[in-house]
Residue, then its C-alpha position, 0 to 999 in steps of 0.5 A: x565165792x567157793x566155800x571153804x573151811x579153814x581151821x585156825x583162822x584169826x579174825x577181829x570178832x565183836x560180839x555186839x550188845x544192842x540196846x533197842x530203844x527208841x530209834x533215831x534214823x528209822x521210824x519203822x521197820x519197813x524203811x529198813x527191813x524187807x517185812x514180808x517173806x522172801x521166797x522160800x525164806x518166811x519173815x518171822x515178824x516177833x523177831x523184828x526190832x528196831x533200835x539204837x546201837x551202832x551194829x557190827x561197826x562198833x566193835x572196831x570202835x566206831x566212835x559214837x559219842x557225838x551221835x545216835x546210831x539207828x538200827x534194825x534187825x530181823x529173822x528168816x527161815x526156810x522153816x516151811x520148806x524143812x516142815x517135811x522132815x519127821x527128825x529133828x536131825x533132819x530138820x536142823x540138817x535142812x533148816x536154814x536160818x538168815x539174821x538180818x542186821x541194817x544200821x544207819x550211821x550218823x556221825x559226820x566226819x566219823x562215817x568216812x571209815x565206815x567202810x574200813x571198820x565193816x571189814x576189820x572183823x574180816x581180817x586179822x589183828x594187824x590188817x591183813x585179811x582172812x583167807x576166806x574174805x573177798x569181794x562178790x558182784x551180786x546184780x551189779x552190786x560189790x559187797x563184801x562176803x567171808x565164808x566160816x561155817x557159813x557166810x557173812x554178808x556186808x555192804x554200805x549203802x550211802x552211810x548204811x551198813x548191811x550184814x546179812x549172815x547165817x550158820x552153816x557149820x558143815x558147808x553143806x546148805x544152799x546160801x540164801x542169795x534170794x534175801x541178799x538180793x532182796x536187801x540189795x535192791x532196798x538198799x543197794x551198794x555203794x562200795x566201789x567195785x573191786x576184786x580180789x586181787x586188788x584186796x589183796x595186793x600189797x599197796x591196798x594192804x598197806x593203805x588200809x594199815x596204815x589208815x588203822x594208825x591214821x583212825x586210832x590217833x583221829x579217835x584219840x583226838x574225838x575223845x579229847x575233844x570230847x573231854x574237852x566239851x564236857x561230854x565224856x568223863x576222864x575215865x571214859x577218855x583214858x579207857x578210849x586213849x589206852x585202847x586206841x594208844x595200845x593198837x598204835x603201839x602194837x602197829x608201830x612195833x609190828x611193821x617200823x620195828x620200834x619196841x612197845x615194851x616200855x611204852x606200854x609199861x608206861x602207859x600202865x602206869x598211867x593208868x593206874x595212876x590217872x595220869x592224864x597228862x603223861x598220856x596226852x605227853x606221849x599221845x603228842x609224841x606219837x603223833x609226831x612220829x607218826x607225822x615223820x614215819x607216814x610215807x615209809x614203806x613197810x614190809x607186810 
């Protein structure tokens, strides 16, 4: 893919805080991380941690309550190869440096946006994706790739997400391809192939908007259900339906021209009210019209 910059670009971003702890899924970074240099990239060993977190997914909000999310990330460098240079300009001109993220996924009927909620960072608020975002075929392999002053690596491989990134502010350092590839053969793709026209096309933008309305109500139902079992708090659960109301609400109003003014003064209220049943009232009432509205087409 040409690397480009574009200036202005909105993207969904997640800054992500993990909490290693014991993992669950890996029992030891070698099952996840290639632990050994990568051609002129070195391994840097100290950074290696291995954890529970539900990596660059959670923050399209990856529901994770009835699971524990295994992941691991690590650190590589080219540090041997810029040793040459006597500046520290110099040095930070040639240096480059790779993070590595692997996450295993375990949560059952949840994982199957996982391929969804690994590219909403790469679009915009309301689904459609960033100029600089597309798919690349790397040794048979498809995975999603964006350019923003540097590059973003993503893949599936069964219910794994792999993010390999670095920085690159001015565009101008060789893409550390070496220790994409090596991921790729630990941990091969399991995306389905596809090219850039096809993300782009108008049916395949629908389809993923209108699968955003379809996980917001599916989390709305989780959370309840939750509730429900005794697993999740109230407050848990109306921070959840708000979140998920709220991205239903700007959606409806953004592509079927139904105001969202009184329903998210509404929801205010309720909120600061704790008013639970008014919400689920209203969360039926989208549902139903959601049931009604599904298979109208829409104007992206």
């Amino acid at each position: 893919m040409k690397k480009i910059i574009f200036t202005g670009l909105s993207l969904l971003t997640a800054f992500i805080s993990l909490s290693y702890s014991t993992a669950q899924g890996f029992t030891n970074l070698s099952e996840c991380l290639v632990n050994s240099d990568i051609g002129k990239y070195i391994y840097d060993s100290k950074y290696s941690k291995i954890g529970n977190a539900s990596g660059v997914v959670g923050g399209a909000d990856h529901f994770k309550v009835d699971h524990v999310d295994s992941i691991c990330s690590g650190e590589y460098s080219n540090i041997n190869e810029v040793r040459v240079f006597q500046t520290r300009e110099e040095i930070v001109n040639h240096l480059v440096s790779v993070d590595v993220e692997v996450t295993q996924h375990t949560g059952g009927d949840s994982d199957r946006w996982l391929l969804h909620e690994m590219d909403a960072e790469f679009r915009n608020y309301f689904g459609i994706p960033g100029k600089s975002y597309g798919p690349e075929k790397i040794d048979s392999n498809t995975i999603l790739q964006d350019d923003v002053a540097g590059a973003n690596y993503r893949w599936l491989s069964g219910n794994k997400v792999i993010e390999i990134k670095y920085r690159d502010p001015d565009m101008s350092k060789p893409e550390p391809l070496e220790v994409v590839k090596a991921y790729l053969a630990k941990h091969p793709s399991t995306i389905t192939p596809f090219n850039l026209k096809e993300l782009r096309n108008s049916s395949n933008v629908t389809k993923w908007i209108k699968d955003e309305i379809d996980r917001r109500l599916w989390l709305c139902d989780k959370w309840n259900s939750q509730f429900q079992a005794g697993k999740a708090t109230q407050k848990d659960l109306l921070y959840n339906l708000n979140r998920s109301i709220g991205v239903f609400l700007n959606y409806r109003q953004k592509y079927y021209g139904v105001s969202v003014t009184d329903d998210l003064n509404a929801m205010s209220v309720y909120m600061q009210s704790n008013d639970l049943a008014s919400i689920q009232t209203k969360l039926t009432e989208y549902k139903k019209w959601w049931a009604k509205h599904k298979e109208k087409g829409i104007k992206i």
